[in-house]
C-alpha positions as CSV (number, residue, x, y, z in Angstrom):
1,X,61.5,129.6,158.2
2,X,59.7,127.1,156.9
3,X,60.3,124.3,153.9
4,X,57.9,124.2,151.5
5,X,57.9,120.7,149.6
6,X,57.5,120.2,146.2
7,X,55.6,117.4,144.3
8,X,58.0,115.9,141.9
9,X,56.5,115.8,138.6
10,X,56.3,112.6,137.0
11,X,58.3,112.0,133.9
12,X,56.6,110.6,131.2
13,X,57.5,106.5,129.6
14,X,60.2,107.3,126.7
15,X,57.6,105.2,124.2
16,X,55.2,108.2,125.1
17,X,57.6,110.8,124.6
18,X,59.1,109.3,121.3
19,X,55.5,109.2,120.1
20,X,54.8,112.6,121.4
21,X,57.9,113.6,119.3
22,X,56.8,111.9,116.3
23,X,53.3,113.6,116.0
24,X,55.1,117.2,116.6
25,X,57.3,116.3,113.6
26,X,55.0,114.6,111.6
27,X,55.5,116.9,108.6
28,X,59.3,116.6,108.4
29,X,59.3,113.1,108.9
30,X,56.9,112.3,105.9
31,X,60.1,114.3,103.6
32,X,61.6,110.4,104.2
33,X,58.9,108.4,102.7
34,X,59.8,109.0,99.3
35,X,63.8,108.5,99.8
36,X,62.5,105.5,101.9
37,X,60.2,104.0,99.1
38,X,62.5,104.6,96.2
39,X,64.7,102.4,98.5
40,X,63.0,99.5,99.0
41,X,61.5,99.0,95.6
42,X,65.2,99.6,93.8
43,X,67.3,97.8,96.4
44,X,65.3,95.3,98.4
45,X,62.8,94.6,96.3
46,X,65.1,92.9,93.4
47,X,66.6,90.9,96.0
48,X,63.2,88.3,95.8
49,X,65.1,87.6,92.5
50,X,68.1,86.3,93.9
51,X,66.3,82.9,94.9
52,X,66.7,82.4,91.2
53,X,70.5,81.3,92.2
54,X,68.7,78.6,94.1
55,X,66.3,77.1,91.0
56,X,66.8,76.0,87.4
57,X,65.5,79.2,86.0
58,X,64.7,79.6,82.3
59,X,62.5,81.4,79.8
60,X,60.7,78.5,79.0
61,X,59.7,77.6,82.7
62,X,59.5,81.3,84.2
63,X,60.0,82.0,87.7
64,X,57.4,80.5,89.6
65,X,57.8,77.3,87.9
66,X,61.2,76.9,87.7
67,X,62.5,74.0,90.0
68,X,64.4,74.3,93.0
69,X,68.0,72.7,92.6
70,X,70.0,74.0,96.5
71,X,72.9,74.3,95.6
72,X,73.9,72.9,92.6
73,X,75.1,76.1,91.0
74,X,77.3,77.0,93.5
75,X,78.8,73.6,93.5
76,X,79.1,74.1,89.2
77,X,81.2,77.6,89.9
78,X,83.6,75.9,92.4
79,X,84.2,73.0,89.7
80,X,84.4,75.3,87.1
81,X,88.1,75.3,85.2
82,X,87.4,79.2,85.4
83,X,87.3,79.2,89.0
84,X,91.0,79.8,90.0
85,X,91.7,81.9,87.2
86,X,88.9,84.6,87.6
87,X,89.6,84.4,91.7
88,X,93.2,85.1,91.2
89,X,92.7,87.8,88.8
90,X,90.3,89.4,90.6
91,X,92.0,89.1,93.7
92,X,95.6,89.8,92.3
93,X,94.0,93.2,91.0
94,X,92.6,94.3,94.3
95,X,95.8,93.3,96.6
96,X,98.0,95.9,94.0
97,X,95.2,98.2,93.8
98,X,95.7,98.7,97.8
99,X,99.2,99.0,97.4
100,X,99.4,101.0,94.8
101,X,96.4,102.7,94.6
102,X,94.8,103.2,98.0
103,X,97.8,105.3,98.8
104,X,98.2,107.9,96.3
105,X,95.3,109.8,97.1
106,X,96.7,110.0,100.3
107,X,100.1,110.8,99.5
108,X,98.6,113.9,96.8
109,X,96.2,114.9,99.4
110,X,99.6,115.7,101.7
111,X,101.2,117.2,99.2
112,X,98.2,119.5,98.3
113,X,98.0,120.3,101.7
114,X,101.5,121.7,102.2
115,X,100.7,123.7,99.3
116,X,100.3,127.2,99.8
117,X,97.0,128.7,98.7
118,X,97.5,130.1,95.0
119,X,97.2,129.2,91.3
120,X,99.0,126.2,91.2
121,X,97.5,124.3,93.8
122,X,94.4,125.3,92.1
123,X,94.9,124.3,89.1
124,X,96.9,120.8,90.1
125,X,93.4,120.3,91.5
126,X,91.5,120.8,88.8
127,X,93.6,118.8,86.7
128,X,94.0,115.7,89.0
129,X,89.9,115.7,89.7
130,X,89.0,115.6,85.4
131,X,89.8,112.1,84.9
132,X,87.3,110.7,87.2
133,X,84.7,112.4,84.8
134,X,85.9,110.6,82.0
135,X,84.0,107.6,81.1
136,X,86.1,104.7,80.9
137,X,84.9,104.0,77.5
138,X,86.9,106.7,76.1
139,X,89.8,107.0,79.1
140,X,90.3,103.4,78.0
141,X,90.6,104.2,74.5
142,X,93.0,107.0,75.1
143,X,95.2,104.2,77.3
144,X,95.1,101.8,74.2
145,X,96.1,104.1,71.7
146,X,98.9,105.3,73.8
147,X,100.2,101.5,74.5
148,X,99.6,100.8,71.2
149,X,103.1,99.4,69.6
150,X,102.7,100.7,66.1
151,X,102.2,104.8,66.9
152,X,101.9,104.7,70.4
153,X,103.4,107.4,72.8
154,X,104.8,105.2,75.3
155,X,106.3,102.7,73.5
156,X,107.7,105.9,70.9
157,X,109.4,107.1,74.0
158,X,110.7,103.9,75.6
159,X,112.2,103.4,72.0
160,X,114.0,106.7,71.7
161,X,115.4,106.7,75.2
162,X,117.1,103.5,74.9
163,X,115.0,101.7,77.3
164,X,113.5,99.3,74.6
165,X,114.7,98.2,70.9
166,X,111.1,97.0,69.7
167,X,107.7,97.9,70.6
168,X,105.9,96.1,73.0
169,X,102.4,95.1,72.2
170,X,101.2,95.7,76.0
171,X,97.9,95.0,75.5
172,X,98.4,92.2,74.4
173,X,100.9,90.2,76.6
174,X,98.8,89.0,79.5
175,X,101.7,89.8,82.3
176,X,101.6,93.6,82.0
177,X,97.6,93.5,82.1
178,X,97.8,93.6,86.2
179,X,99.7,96.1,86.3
180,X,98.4,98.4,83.6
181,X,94.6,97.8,85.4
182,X,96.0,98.7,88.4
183,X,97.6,102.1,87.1
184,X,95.1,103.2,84.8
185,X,92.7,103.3,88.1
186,X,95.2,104.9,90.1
187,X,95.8,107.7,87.4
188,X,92.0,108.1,86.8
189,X,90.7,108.2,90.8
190,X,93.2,109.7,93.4
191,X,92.7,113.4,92.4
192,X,89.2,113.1,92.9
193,X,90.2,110.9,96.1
194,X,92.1,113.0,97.5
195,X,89.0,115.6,98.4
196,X,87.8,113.1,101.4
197,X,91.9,113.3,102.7
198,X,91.8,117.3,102.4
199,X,88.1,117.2,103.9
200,X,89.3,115.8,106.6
201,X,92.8,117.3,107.1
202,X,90.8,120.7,106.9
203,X,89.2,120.0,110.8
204,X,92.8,119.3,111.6
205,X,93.5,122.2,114.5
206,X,95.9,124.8,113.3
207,X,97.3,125.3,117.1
208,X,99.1,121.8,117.0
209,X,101.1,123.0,113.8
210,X,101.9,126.1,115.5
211,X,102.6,124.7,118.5
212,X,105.0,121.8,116.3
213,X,106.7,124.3,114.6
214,X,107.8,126.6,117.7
215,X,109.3,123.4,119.1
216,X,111.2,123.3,116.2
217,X,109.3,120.3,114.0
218,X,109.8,120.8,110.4
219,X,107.1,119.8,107.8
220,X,107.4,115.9,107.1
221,X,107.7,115.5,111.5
222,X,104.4,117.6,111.3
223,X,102.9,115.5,108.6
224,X,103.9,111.8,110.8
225,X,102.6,113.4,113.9
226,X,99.9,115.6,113.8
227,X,98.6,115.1,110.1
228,X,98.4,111.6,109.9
229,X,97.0,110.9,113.5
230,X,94.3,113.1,113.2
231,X,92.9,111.6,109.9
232,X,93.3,108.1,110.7
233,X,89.8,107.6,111.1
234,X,89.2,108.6,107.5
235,X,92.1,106.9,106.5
236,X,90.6,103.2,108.6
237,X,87.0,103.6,106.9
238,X,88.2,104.0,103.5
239,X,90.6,101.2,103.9
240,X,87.7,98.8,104.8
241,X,85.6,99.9,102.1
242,X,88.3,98.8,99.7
243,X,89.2,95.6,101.4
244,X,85.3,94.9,101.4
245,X,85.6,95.5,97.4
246,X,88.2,93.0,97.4
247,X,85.4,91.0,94.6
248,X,84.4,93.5,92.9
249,X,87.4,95.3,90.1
250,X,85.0,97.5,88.3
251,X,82.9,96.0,85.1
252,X,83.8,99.3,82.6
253,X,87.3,99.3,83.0
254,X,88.5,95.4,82.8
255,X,85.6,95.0,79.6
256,X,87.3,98.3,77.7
257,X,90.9,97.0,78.5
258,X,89.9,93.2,77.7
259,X,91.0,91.5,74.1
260,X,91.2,87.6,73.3
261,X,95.2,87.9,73.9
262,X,95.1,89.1,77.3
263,X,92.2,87.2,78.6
264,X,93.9,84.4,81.0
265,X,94.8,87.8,83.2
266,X,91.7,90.0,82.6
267,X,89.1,87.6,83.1
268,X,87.6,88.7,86.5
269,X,84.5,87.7,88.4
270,X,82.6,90.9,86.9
271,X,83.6,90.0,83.6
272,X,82.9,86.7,84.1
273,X,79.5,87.4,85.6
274,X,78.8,89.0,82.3
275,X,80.0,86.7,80.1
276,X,78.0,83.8,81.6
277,X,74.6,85.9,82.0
278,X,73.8,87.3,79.7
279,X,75.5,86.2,76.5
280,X,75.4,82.5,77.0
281,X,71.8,83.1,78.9
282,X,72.9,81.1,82.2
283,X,71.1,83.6,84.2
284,X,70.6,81.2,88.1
285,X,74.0,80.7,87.5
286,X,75.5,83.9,87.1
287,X,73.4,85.1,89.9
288,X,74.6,82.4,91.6
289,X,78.3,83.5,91.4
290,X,76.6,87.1,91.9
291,X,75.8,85.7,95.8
292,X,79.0,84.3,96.3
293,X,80.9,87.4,95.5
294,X,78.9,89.2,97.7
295,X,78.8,87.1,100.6
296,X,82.7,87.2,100.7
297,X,82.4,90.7,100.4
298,X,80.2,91.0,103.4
299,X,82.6,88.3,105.7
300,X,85.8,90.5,104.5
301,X,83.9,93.8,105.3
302,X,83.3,92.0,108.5
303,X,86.8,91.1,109.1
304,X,88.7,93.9,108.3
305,X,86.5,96.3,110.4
306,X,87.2,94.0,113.3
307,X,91.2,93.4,112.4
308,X,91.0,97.2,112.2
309,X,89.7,97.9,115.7
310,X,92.1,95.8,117.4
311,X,94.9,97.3,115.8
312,X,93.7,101.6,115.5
313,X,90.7,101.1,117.9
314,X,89.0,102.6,114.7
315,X,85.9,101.1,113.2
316,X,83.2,101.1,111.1
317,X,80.9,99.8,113.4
């Protein structure tokens, strides 16, 4: 019996096919245009602005005219008295915001998910997720008026268990501002960031916990060893999304929270940002600062997502 041979059919150059691809989805393709031009005019195309950090600008000379200076506001911000002060705030913020925190989500999310389905794991939900749709104009109200030392509840019940004999005028003593930032963001944000945790503890297979507890594993070894494992590449990314807003402590809160008296320990680079743009009008400085923040916040994005793949072999990128 004979063989009968078979011409090989030539496969087409991948720039062919890709363009061949292209044409056959040309109508769902064009759905990105919009997306795609709303993004370049909103986020690249103010970015021609930031050479202002690089000039004298003014309203007087406008932006063509304005001189070039290099780097002479970037030099003024590292002189500035206000330097290490604003730096340590904002960074003294951010380092108890991860301790403090970046956890709790994770710790409700576990609890949540130990939970049996019913009404009160329902409605814990509920509850822990309003906050975040509070403004912080008025959540920040509702935390001075219960710190408040004259008819505030906290310092009303600090009084009558003992812990205290006077009031304490929290928002205004500088040292409790830290802390009080810190857990006035915690209180507002883990219920609602908690939903990523449980998101990802839902694709978590069931067979491992059945398998765990015929071996005779009770609930927190299950949580160490099958729970925590298998979310540890949400757990990485959202890490290095808050080490990468190490700069940045959130403009609403720190201005609502912010009074003359506490100043030396709310003052952060937002703030400061604010304060020096666009009420004293220094607008090539401020975006000068407005670089340098997010410069460091792109070289510690950088440096946790490689610190982090060393140590989980997780990633960003």
């Amino acid at each position: 019996m004979g063989t009968v041979n078979v011409a090989a059919k030539p496969l087409a150059p991948k720039g062919r096919t890709g363009k061949r691809r292209f044409r056959n989805q040309l109508a769902l393709q064009t759905m990105v245009i919009p997306g795609l031009l709303v993004f370049l005019i909103f986020e690249y195309g103010p970015m021609f602005g930031l050479t202002i950090a690089f000039r004298e600008y003014s309203f007087i000379t406008g932006f063509w005219d304005a001189p070039w200076v290099g780097l002479r506001h970037f030099e003024r911000f590292f002189r500035d008295p206000n330097f290490i002060p604003v730096m340590r705030n904002t960074l003294m913020i951010n380092v108890l915001g991860l301790l403090i925190a970046f956890p709790a989500p994770l710790i409700f999310a576990l609890l949540l998910n130990e939970m049996k389905q019913g009404f009160f794991k329902r409605f814990t939900q509920t509850v822990s997720y309003l906050p975040h749709f509070v403004a912080w104009v008025v959540f920040g109200g509702l935390v001075i008026t219960l710190l408040s030392p004259s008819h505030g509840a906290v310092n009303s019940f600090l009084v009558s268990i003992g812990v205290i004999e006077q009031p304490i005028f929290f928002m205004g003593t500088p040292h409790y501002f830290w802390v009080i930032a810190v857990l006035t963001q915690t209180l507002k944000g883990f219920g609602f960031g908690a939903i990523l945790y449980l998101a990802a503890m839902s694709g978590v297979d069931p067979q491992l916990h059945e398998a765990a507890i015929v071996d005779g594993a009770g609930r927190f070894r299950r949580v160490w060893s099958i729970t925590l494992p298998s979310i540890m590449g949400t757990t990485v990314i959202l890490m290095i999304f808050t080490i990468a807003n190490f700069m940045n402590t959130g403009f609403e809160q720190i201005w609502t929270l912010q009074n003359n008296l506490n100043i030396s320990h709310s003052e952060t680079i937002d703030t400061y940002i604010y304060r020096v743009g666009l009420q004293q009008l220094r607008f090539s400085y401020s975006t000068a600062v407005s670089f340098f923040r997010s410069g460091l916040a792109v070289v510690l994005v950088m440096s946790a997502n490689w610190a982090s793949k060393k140590i989980t072999e997780h990633g960003l990128f």
